[in-house]
C-alpha positions as CSV (number, residue, x, y, z in Angstrom):
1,X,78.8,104.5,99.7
2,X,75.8,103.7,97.8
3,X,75.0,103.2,94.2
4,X,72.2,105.0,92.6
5,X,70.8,104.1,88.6
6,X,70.5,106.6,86.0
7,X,67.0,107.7,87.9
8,X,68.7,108.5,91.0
9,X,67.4,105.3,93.1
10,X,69.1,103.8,95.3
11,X,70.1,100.2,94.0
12,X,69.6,97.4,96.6
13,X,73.0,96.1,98.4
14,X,72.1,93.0,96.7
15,X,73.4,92.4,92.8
16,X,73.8,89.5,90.6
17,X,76.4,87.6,90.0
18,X,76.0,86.2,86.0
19,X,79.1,84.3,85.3
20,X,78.8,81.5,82.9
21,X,75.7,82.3,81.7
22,X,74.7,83.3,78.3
23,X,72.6,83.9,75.8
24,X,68.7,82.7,76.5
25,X,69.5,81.6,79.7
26,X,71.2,85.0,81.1
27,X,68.0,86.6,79.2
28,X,65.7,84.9,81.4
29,X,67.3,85.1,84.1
30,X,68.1,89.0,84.5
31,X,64.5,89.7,83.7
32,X,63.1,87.2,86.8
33,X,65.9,88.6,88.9
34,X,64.6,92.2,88.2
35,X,61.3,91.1,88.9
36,X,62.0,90.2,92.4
37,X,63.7,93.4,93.0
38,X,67.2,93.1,91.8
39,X,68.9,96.0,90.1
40,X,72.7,95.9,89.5
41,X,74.2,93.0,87.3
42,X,77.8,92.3,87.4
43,X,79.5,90.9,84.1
44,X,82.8,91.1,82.4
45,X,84.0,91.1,78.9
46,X,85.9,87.8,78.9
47,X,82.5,85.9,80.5
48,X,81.4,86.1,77.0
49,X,77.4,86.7,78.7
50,X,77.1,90.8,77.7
51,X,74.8,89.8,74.7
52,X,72.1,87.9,77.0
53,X,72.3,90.9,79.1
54,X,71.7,92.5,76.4
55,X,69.1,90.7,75.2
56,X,67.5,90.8,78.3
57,X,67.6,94.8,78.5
58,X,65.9,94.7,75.0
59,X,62.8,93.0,76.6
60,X,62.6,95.3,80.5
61,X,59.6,96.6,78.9
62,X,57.6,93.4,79.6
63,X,57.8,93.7,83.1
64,X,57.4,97.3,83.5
65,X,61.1,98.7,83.2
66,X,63.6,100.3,81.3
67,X,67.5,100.6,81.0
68,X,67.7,103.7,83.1
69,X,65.8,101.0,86.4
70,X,69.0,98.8,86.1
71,X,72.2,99.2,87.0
72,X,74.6,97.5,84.7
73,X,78.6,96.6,85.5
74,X,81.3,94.9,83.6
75,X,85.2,94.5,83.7
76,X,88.1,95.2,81.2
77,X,89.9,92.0,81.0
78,X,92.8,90.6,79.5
79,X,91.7,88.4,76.7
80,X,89.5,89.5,73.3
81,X,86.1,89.7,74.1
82,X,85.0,89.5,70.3
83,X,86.3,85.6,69.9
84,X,84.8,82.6,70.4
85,X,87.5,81.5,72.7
86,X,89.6,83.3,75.0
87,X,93.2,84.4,74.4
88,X,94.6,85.6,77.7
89,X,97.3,87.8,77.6
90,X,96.7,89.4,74.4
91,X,95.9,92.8,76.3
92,X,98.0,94.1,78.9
93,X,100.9,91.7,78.6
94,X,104.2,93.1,77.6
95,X,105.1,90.2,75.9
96,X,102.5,90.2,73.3
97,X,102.8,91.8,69.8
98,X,99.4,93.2,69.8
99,X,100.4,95.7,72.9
100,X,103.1,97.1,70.8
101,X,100.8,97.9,67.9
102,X,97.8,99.6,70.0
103,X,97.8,102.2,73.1
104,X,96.1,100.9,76.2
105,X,93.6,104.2,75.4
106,X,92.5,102.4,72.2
107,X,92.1,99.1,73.4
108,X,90.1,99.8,76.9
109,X,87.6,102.3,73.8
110,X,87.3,99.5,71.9
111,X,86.2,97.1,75.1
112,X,84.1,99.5,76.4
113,X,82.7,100.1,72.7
114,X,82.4,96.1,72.5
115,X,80.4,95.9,75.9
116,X,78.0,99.1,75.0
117,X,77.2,97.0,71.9
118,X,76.6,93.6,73.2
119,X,74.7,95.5,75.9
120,X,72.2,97.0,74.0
121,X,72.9,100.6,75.8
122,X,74.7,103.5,75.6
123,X,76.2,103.9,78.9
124,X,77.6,102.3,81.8
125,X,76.5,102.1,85.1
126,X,80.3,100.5,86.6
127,X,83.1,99.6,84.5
128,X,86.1,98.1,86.8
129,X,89.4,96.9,85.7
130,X,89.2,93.2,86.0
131,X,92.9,92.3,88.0
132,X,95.8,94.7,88.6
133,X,97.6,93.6,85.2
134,X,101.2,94.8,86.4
135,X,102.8,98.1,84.5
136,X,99.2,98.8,83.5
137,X,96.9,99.7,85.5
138,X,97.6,103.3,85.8
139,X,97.2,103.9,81.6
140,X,93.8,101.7,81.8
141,X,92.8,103.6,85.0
142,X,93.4,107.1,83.2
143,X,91.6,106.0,80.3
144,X,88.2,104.9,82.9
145,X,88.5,108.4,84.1
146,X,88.4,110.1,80.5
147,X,85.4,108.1,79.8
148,X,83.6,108.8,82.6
149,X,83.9,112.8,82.1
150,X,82.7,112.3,79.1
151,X,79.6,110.5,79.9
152,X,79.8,106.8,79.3
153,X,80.5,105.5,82.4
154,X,78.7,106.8,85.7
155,X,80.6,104.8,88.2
156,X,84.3,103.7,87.6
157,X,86.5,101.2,89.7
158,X,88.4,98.2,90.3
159,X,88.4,94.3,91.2
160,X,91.0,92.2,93.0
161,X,92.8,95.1,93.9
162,X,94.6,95.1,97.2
163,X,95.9,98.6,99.0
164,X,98.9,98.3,97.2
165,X,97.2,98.8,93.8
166,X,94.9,101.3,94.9
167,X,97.4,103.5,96.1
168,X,99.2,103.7,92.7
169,X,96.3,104.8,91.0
170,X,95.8,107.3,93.5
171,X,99.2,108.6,93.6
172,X,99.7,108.8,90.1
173,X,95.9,110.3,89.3
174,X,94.8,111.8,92.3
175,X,91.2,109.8,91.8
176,X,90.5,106.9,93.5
177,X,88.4,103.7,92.6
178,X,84.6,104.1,93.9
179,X,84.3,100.1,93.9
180,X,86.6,97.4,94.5
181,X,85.1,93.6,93.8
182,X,86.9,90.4,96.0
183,X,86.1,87.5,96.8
184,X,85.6,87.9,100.5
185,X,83.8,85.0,103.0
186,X,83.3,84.6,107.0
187,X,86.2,82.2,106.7
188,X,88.3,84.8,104.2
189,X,87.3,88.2,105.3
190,X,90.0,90.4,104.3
191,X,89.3,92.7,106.9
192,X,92.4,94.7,106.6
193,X,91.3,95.4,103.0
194,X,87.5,95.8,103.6
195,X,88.0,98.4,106.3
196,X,90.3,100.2,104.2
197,X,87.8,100.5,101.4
198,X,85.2,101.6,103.7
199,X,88.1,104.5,105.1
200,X,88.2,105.8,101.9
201,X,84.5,105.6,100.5
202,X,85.4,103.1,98.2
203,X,81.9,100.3,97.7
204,X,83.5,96.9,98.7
205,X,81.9,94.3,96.3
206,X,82.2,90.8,97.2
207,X,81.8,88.1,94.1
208,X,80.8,84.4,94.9
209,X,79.9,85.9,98.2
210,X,78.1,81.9,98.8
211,X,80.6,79.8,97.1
212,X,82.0,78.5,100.8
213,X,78.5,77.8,102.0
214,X,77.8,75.6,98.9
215,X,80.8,73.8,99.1
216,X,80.2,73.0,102.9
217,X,83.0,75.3,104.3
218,X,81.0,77.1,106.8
219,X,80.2,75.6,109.8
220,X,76.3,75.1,110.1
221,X,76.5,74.3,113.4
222,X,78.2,77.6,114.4
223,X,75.6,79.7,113.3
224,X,72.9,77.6,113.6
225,X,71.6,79.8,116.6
226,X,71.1,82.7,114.4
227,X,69.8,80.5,111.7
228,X,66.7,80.0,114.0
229,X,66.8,83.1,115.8
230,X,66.0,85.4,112.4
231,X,64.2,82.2,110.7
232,X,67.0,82.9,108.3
233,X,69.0,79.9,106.0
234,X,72.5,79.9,106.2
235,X,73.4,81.7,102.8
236,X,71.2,84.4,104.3
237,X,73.0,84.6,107.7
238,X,76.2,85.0,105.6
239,X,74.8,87.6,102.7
240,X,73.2,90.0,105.6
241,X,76.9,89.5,107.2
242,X,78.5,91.1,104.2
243,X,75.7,93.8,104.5
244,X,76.4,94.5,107.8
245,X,80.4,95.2,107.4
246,X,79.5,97.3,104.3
247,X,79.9,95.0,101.9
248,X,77.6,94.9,98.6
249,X,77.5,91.3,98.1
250,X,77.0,89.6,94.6
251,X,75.4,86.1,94.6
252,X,74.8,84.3,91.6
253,X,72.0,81.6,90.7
254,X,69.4,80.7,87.6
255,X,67.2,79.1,90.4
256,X,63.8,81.2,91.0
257,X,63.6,80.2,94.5
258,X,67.1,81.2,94.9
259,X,66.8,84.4,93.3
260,X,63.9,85.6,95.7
261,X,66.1,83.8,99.0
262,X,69.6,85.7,98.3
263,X,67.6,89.1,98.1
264,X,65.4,88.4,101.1
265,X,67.7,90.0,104.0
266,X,66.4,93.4,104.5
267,X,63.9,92.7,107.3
268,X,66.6,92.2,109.7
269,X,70.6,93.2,110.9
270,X,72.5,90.8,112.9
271,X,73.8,92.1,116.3
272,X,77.8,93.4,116.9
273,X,78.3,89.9,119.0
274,X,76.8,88.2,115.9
275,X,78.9,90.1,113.7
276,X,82.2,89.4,116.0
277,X,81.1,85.3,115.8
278,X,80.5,85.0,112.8
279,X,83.9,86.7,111.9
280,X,85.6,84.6,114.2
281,X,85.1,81.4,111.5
282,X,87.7,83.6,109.6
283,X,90.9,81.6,108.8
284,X,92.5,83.4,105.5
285,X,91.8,81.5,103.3
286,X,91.6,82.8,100.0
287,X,89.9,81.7,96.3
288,X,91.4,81.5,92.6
289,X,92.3,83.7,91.2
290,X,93.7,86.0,93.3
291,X,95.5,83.1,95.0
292,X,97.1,81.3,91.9
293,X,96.3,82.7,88.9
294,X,95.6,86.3,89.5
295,X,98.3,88.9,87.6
296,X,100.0,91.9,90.2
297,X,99.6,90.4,93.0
């Protein structure tokens, strides 16, 4: 599947990740990230950063774009978007007070309202549901597809879904997610739930698609080979692998030198055997939240 922007171009299978930033600094940083080619920008509305995004699409004129060159996605969440500070569980939680006084339809219009604001647009590109809050999901989902017939979101989906979740929104809508966003890594590939995504057209996003390189959980000395085979780093070998098993990876960094490394992997495709290898690291092992702290799973 690929994602186009309100233009009808293509966006790049490379997006930005832009959790913690804020503010200034998440300014800055979308506008030197479009620069070197980036186009989609993943947020959410508990990572309290859709005002610098905003701010940031307020100023695409100074380096020769507009809002409809971008592609812009964020999350409904569980917590209050318009605070300071976080209260998760107030949404979605059948043990808070606040679900018994408002319909799911209202709330997820008053997000989306929230986001379009702090935006600085009037659309959205991708708006996914954040987890699979249990007893949920389908009233959320329905809502998502309302709002994208009417025109205020273009693509809609999901993240940390597994088949079991997707399955219930199909069955009970008949319209399935276009996206699903996981943390997925050569030592956590989820290859049982990345194949089925690419079975049924659904765009397999992967968030902190470098987190086990940085932390040293990929061997080096494994890949090495192809490291000096495509004159490639390591986070590179790993980003073109998600590329290469239809994966739309999202890296995120601040760093300029990063920015222009993460989105350099287009000149080259790494073989079947190099695909298998590098697969082969794979051990199941699996990130927060959807480990520990992640609702409906």
């Amino acid at each position: 599947m690929m994602l186009t922007n309100k233009r009808g171009h293509i966006i790049p299978m490379v997006g930005l990740g832009t959790f913690p930033f804020q503010g200034r600094t998440m300014a800055d940083m979308i506008l030197n990230a479009s620069s070197v080619g980036y186009r989609l920008f993943d947020t959410a509305d508990d990572y309290r950063g859709e005002s610098g995004i905003g701010m940031a699409v307020s100023e695409l004129y100074t380096i020769g774009l507009s809002r409809e060159d971008i592609f812009l996605q964020t999350k409904i969440s569980d917590n209050n978007a318009c605070e300071n500070e976080p209260l998760k569980g107030m949404f979605f939680n059948p043990n808070s007070k606040f679900m018994k006084r408002h319909t799911v339809e209202n709330i997820v219009r008053e997000k989306v309202e929230n986001s379009l604001r702090e935006m600085n647009t009037d659309y959205l590109d991708s708006l996914l549901i954040h987890y699979p809050f249990p007893g949920y999901i389908v009233d959320i989902w329905r809502t998502m597809i309302q709002l994208k017939n009417e025109g205020l979101v273009r693509y809609i989906g999901v993240s940390n879904f597994h088949e079991k979740h997707m399955e219930e929104l199909i069955k009970d809508t008949g319209v399935y997610p276009e996206i699903n966003e996981c943390y997925t890594s050569p030592i956590g590939s989820k290859k049982g739930l990345v194949d089925y995504c690419n079975l049924h057209n659904c765009l397999f996003m992967t968030y902190s698609p470098l987190m086990d390189v940085a932390a040293g959980r990929i061997s080096i000395e494994r890949l090495r080979p192809l490291m000096i085979k495509y004159n490639k780093s390591l986070a590179q070998i790993v980003l073109r692998w998600n590329l290469d098993r239809g994966c739309f990876p999202l890296p995120k960094t601040k760093n300029p030198m990063r920015l222009k490394e993460n989105f350099d992997i287009f000149d080259f495709s790494l073989t079947v055997d190099e695909m298998d290898l590098i697969s082969s690291l794979n051990y199941d092992y699996q990130y927060i939240v959807e480990s520990k702290t992640c609702p409906g799973l």
